[in-house]
C-alpha positions in Angstrom: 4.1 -16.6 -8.7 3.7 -14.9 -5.0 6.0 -18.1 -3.9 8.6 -16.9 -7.0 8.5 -13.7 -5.3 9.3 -15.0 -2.0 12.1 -17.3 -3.3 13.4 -14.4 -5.1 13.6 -11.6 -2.4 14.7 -14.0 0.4 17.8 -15.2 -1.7 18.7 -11.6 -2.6 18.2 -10.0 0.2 20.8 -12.2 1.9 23.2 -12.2 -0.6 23.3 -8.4 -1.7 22.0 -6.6 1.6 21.7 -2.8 1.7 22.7 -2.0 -1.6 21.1 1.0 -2.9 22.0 4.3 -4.5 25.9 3.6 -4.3 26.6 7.4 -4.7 26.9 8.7 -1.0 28.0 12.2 -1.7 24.8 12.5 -4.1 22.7 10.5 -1.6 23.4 13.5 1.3 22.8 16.3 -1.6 19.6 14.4 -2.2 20.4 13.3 -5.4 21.3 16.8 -6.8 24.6 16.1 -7.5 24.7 15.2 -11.7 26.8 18.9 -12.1 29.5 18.0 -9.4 30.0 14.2 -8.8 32.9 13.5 -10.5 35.3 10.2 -11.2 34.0 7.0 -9.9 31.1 9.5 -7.7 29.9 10.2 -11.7 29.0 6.3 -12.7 25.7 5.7 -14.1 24.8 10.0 -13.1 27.1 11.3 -15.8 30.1 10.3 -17.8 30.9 13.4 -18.9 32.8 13.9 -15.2 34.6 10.7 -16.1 37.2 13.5 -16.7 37.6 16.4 -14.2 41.0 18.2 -14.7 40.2 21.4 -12.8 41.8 23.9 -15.5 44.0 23.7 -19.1 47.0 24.0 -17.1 46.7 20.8 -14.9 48.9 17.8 -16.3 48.5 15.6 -13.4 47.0 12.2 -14.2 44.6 11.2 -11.3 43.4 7.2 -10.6 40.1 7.1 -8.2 39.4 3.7 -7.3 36.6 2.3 -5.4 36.9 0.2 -1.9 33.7 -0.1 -1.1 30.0 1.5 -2.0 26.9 0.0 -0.8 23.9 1.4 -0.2 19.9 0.6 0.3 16.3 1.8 0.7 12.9 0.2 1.4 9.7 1.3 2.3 6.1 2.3 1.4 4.2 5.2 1.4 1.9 4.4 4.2 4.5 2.5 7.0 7.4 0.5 7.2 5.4 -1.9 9.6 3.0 -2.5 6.1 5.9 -3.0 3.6 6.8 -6.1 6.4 3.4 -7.0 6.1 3.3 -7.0 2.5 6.5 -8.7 1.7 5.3 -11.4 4.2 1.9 -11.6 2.4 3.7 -11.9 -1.0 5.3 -15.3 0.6 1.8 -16.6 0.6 1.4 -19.8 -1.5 -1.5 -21.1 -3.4 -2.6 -23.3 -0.7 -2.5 -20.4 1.9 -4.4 -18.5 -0.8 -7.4 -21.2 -0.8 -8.5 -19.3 2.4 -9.4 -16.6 0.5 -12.7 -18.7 -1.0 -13.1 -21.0 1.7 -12.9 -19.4 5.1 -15.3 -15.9 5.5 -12.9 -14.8 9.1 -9.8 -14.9 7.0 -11.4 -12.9 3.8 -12.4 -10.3 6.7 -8.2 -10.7 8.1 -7.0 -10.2 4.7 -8.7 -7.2 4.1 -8.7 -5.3 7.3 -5.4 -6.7 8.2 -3.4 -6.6 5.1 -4.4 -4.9 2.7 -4.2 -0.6 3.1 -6.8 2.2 3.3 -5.7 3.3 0.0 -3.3 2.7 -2.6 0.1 2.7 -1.7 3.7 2.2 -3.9 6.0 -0.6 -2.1 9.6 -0.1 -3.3 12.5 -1.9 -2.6 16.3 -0.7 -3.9 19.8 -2.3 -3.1 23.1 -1.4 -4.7 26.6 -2.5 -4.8 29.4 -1.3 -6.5 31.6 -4.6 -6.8 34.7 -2.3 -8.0 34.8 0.9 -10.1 38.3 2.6 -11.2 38.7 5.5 -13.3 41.7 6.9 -14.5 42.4 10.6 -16.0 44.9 11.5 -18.6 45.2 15.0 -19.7 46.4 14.5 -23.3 44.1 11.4 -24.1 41.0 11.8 -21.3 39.5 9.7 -19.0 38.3 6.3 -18.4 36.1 4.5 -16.4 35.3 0.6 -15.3 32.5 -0.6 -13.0 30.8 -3.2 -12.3 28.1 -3.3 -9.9 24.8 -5.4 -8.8 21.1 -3.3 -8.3 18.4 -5.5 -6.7 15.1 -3.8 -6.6 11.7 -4.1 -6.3 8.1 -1.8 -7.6 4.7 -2.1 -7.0 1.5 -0.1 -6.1 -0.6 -2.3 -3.7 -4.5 -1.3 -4.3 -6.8 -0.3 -1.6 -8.5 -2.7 0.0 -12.0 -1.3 -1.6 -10.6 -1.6 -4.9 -8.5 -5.3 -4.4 -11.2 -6.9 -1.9 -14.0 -5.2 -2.9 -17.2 -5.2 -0.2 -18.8 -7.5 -3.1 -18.9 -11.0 -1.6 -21.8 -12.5 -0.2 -22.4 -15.2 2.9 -25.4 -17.3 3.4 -25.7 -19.7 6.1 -27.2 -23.0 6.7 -28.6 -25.0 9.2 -26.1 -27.9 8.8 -23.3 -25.1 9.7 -22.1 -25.0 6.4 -21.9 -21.5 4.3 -21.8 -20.3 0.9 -19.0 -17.4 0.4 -20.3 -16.0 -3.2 -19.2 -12.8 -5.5 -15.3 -12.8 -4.2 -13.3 -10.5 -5.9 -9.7 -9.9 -6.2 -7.4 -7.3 -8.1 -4.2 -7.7 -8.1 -1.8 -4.7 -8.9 1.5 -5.0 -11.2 4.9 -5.8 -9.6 8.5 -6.2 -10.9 11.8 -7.5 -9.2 15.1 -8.3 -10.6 18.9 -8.4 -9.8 20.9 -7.4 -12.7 24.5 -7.0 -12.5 26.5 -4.6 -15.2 30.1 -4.2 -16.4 30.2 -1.3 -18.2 33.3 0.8 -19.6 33.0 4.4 -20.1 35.1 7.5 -21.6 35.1 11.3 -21.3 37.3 14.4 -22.7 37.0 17.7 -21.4 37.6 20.6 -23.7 39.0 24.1 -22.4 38.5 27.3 -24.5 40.4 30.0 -24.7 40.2 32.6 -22.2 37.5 35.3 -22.4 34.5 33.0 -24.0 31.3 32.7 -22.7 32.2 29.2 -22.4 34.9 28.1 -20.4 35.2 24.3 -20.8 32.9 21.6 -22.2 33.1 17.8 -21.2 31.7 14.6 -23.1 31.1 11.7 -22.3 29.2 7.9 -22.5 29.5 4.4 -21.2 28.5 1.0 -23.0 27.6 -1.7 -20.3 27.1 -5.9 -20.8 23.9 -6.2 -18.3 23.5 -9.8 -16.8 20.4 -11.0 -15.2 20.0 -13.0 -12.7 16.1 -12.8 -11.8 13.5 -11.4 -12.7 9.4 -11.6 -11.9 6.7 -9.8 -13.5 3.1 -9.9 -12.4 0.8 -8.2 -14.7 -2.8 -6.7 -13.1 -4.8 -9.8 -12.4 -7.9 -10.7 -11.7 -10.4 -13.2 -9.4 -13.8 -14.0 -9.6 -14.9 -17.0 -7.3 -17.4 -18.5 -5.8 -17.8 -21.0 -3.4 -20.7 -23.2 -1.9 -20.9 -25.4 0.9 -18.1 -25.2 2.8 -18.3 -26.7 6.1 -15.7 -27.4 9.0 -14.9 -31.1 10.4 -14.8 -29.9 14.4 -13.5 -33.9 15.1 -10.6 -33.5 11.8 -10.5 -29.8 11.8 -10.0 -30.2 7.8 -12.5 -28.5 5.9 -15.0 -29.6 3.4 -16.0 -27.9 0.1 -19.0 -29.1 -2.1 -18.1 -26.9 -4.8 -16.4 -24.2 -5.9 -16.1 -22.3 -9.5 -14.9 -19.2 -10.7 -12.4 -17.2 -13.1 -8.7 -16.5 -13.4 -7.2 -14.0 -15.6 -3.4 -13.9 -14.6 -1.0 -12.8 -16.2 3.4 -13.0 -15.6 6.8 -13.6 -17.0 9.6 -14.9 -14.5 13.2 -15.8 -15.4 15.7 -17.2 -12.5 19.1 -18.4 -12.6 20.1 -21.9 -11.1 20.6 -20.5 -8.1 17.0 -19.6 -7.4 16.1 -22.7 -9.1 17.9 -25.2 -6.8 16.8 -23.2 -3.7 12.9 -23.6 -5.6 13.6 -27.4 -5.5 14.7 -27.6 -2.0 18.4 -28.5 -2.6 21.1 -27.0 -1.0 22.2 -23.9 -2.7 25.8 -22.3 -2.8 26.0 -18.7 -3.9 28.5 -18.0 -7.0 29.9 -15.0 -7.5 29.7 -15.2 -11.4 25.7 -17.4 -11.9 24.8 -18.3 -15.0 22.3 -15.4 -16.1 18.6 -15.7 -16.8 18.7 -12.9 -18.9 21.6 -10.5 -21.0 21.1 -7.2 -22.6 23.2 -4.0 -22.9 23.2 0.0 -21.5 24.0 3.3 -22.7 24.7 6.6 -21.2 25.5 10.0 -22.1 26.4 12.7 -20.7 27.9 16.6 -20.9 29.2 18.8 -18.8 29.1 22.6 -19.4 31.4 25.2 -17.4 30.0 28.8 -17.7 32.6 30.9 -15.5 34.8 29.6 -12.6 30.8 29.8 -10.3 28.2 27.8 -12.6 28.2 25.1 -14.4 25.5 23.1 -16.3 25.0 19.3 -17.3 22.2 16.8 -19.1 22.9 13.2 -19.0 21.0 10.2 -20.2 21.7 6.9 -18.3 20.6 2.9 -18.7 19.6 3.1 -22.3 19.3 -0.5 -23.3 17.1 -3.6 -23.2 17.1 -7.3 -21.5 16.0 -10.4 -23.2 15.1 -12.8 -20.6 15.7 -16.2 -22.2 16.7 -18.5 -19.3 15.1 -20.5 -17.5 11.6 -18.4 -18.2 8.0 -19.1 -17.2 5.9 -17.1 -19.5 2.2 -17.9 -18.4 -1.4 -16.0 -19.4 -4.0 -18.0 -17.4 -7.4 -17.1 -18.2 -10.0 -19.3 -18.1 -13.1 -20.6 -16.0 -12.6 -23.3 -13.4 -14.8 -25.3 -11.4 -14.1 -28.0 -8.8 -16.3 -30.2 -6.5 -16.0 -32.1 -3.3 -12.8 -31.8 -2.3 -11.2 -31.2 1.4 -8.8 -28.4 2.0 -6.1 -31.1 2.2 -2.9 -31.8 0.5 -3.7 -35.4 0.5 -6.8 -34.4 -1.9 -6.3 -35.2 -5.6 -9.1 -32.6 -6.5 -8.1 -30.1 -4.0 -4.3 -30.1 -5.1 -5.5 -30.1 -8.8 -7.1 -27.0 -7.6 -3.9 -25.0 -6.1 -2.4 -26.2 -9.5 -4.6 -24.2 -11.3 -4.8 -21.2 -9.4 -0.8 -21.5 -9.6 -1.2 -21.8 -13.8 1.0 -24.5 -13.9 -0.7 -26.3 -17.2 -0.5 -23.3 -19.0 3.0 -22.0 -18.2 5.2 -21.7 -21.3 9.4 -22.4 -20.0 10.4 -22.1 -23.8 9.6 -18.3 -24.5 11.9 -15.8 -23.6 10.9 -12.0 -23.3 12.2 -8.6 -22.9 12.3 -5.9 -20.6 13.9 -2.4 -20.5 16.3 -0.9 -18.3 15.7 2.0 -16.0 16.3 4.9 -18.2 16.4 8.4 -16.9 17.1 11.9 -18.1 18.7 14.4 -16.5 19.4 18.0 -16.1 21.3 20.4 -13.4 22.8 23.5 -12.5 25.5 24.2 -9.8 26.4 27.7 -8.4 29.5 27.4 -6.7 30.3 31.1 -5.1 33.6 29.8 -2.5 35.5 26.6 -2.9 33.8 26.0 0.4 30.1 25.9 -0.7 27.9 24.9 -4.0 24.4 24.6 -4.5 23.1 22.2 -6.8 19.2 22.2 -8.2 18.9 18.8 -10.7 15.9 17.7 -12.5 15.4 14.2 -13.5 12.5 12.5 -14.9 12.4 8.2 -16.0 10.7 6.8 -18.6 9.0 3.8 -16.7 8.6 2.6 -13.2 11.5 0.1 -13.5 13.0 -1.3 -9.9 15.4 2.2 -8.7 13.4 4.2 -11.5 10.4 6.7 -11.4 8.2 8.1 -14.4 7.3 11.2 -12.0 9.5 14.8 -12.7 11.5 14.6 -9.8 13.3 17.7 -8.5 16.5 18.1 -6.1 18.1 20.9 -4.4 21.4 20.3 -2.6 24.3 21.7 -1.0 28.0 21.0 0.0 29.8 22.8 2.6 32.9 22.7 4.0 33.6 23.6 7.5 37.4 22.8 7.7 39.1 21.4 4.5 38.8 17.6 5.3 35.0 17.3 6.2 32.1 18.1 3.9 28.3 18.2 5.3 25.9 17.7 2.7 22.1 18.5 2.9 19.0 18.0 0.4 15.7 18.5 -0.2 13.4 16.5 -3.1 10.4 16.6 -4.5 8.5 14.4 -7.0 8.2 10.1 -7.3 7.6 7.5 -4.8 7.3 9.3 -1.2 6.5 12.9 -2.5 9.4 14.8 -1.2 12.2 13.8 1.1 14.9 15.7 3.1 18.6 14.5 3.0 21.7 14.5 5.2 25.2 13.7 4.7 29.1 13.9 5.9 32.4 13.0 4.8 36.2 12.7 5.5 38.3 14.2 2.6 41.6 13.2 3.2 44.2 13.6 0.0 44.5 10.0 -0.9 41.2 8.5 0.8 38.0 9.6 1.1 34.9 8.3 3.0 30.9 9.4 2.7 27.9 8.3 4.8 24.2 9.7 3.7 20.7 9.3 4.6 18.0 10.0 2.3 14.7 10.5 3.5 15.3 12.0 7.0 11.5 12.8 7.5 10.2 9.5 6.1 12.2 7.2 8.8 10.6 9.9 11.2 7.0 8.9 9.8 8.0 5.5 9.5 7.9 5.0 6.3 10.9 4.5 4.3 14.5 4.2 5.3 17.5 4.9 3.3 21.2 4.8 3.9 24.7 4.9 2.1 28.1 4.5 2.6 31.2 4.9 0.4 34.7 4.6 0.2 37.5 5.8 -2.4 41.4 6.1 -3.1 42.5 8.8 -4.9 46.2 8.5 -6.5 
């Protein structure tokens, strides 16, 4: 499963690079921008600012259309030097792994070297918005088509006390051989995926009459066809082993094993289009642009937008309700059971050794009939905006997940943004957030408002890339007709 992993991010990270977060403007405001991104700025936030007629009076229809909008994050919350570590260390086979029982210096590498202090989140989050258009009608509302690609990756890496435990035992024999007794691993829970969405969404905003405590009201959802094109699932495992005799040929360099036993219990689901599967089988792999997927499923959002007086306004949304069933393609595998080898030679030439890395891989008990399901990222959302000049607004959001799906947090995360405008064409945009993976992070961004283009650039995280720790960035482009 650690070489799916590898197969899966080094594909992916080639083909959709630095795709994260796709919202710029948001990204600068630190993600407090659910009250006032509207258009195209409002997909997958809220669809109630699908439509964003400015007052009753306003008869212009308005088309925003996407160019480009990319974006992406990584990071962990320890250093940017251990998430390279760690994605290199999740490249490591079964045969690499073998070290792990049979050579005491490498244990001792493993742990000191690789594995962290204390428990840390590794998180990984591209986006790209392929195209989105939106289109505004004041008699009938608005509309809104996307489609976009999210690659991401979550997992908590235990400490090293806790995964590699000081447990294991070495006794040593005159011959030069060794017994390496009472290893113990624990593995954390990771998830990746690349999913790709078409949704279509609508919105109408409502204007009261003059004088209510209300002055407009919007609604608004979008229904999306989610295609999947990877996904891999490692569940908390577990390692007990032991090994005895082991013994190094100075003369071969190969080394010797009389015996070794132990138990697995492993547990994950993977599901891969072709594409990952030809590159798995060594051929020669062309991208395409529409890959049969490993998995479909389907997403919902909601939104509404509330308008108090011509200074604050108010919003809740509800975005990625839905579910994927994986059913392509899939490994489902629960390995656990006791296994015990003898006299083998770590050697790929070795019947008994490669029957060994078989095992430990699980592949006589993986099932590529089942198919499973996962959910989406769902979130929930709240926020108010103060808005005292049409050159400044505050924001303050809330927003909480439901799980700790790839892009997703189960932590209440809070955001305070602003928006000002120096001269009429160029917006600077600064956040602060607190909550989820990272703790708290402070944002920057800038624009170029022109009257029929518009361009944004944001950072998120200024004070992690300081500490070396996570890096964020986003860039976005849009016509406005």
């Amino acid at each position: 499963m650690n070489k799916l992993f590898a197969i899966f991010f080094l594909i992916t990270s080639s083909v959709v690079y630095s795709q994260n977060r796709s919202d710029s403007r948001g990204i600068g405001m630190s993600n407090a921008s659910l009250v006032s991104s509207f258009g195209i700025d409002a997909t997958g936030l809220n669809p109630a600012n699908f439509d964003y007629r400015l007052n009753a009076k306003d008869k212009k229809s308005l088309f925003d259309i996407s160019i480009f909008s990319l974006g992406g994050g990584y990071g962990t919350d320890t250093t940017i030097g251990f998430y390279n570590n760690y994605l290199s260390y999740l490249s490591i086979n079964r045969e690499t792994f073998t070290d792990l029982f049979t050579d005491l210096p490498a244990v001792l590498k493993f742990r000191q070297e690789v594995l962290p202090g204390s428990k840390q989140q590794v998180n990984y989050d591209f986006e790209l918005k392929w195209f989105s258009m939106n289109y505004v009608n004041p008699k009938l509302g608005a509309f809104n088509l996307t489609m976009s690609d999210k690659v991401g990756l979550n997992t908590n890496v235990n400490s090293r006390d806790d995964y590699l435990p000081l447990t294991f035992l070495v006794t040593f024999y005159p011959d030069s051989s060794y017994d390496l007794t009472n290893v113990k691993l624990n593995q954390s829970e990771a998830i990746a995926w690349w999913i790709r969405k078409y949704s279509l969404g609508y919105a109408k905003q409502f204007h009261l009459a003059k004088g209510d405590f209300i002055n407009s009201i919007s609604f608004g959802f979008s229904a999306g066809l989610v295609h999947g094109f990877g996904n891999v699932i490692t569940y908390n495992s577990k390692l007990d082993v032991n090994t005895y005799g082991i013994k190094k040929n100075i003369t071969t360099g190969l080394t010797h094993v009389d015996s070794i036993r132990g138990y697995q219990d492993f547990s994950s689901l993977a599901a891969l289009t072709d594409f990952f599967r030809d590159y798995n089988d060594g051929a020669q792999s062309q991208f395409d642009f529409f890959p049969k997927p490993a998995g479909k499923g389907y997403s919902l959002d909601f939104g509404t937008t509330i308008q108090f007086s011509e200074k604050w306004k108010l919003a809740f949304s509800v975005t990625d309700i839905g579910k994927i069933t994986w059913d392509y393609n899939t490994f489902v595998n629960y390995d656990k059971e006791n296994f015990f080898y003898q006299n083998f030679t770590l050697n790929a030439s070795d019947p008994t050794y490669n029957q060994f890395v078989n095992d430990l891989e699980g592949l006589d008990s993986r099932d590529t009939t089942s198919s499973y399901e996962t959910d989406m990222p769902t979130k929930y959302r709240a926020g108010l905006m103060f808005q005292p000049s049409e050159k400044l607004l505050i924001e303050l959001n809330w927003m909480k997940g439901i799980n700790n799906l790839p892009g997703n947090s189960d932590a209440n995360i809070f955001s305070l943004g602003s928006e000002f405008f120096p001269s009429p064409f160029i917006p600077i945009r600064a956040g602060v957030s607190v909550g989820g993976p990272g703790d708290y992070f402070i944002s920057l961004g800038m624009g170029l408002k022109l009257k029929y283009f518009s361009l944004d650039i944001a950072t998120q995280g200024i004070n992690q890339l300081i500490a070396n720790k996570r890096f964020s960035v986003s860039f976005s482009g849009k016509l406005t007709l």
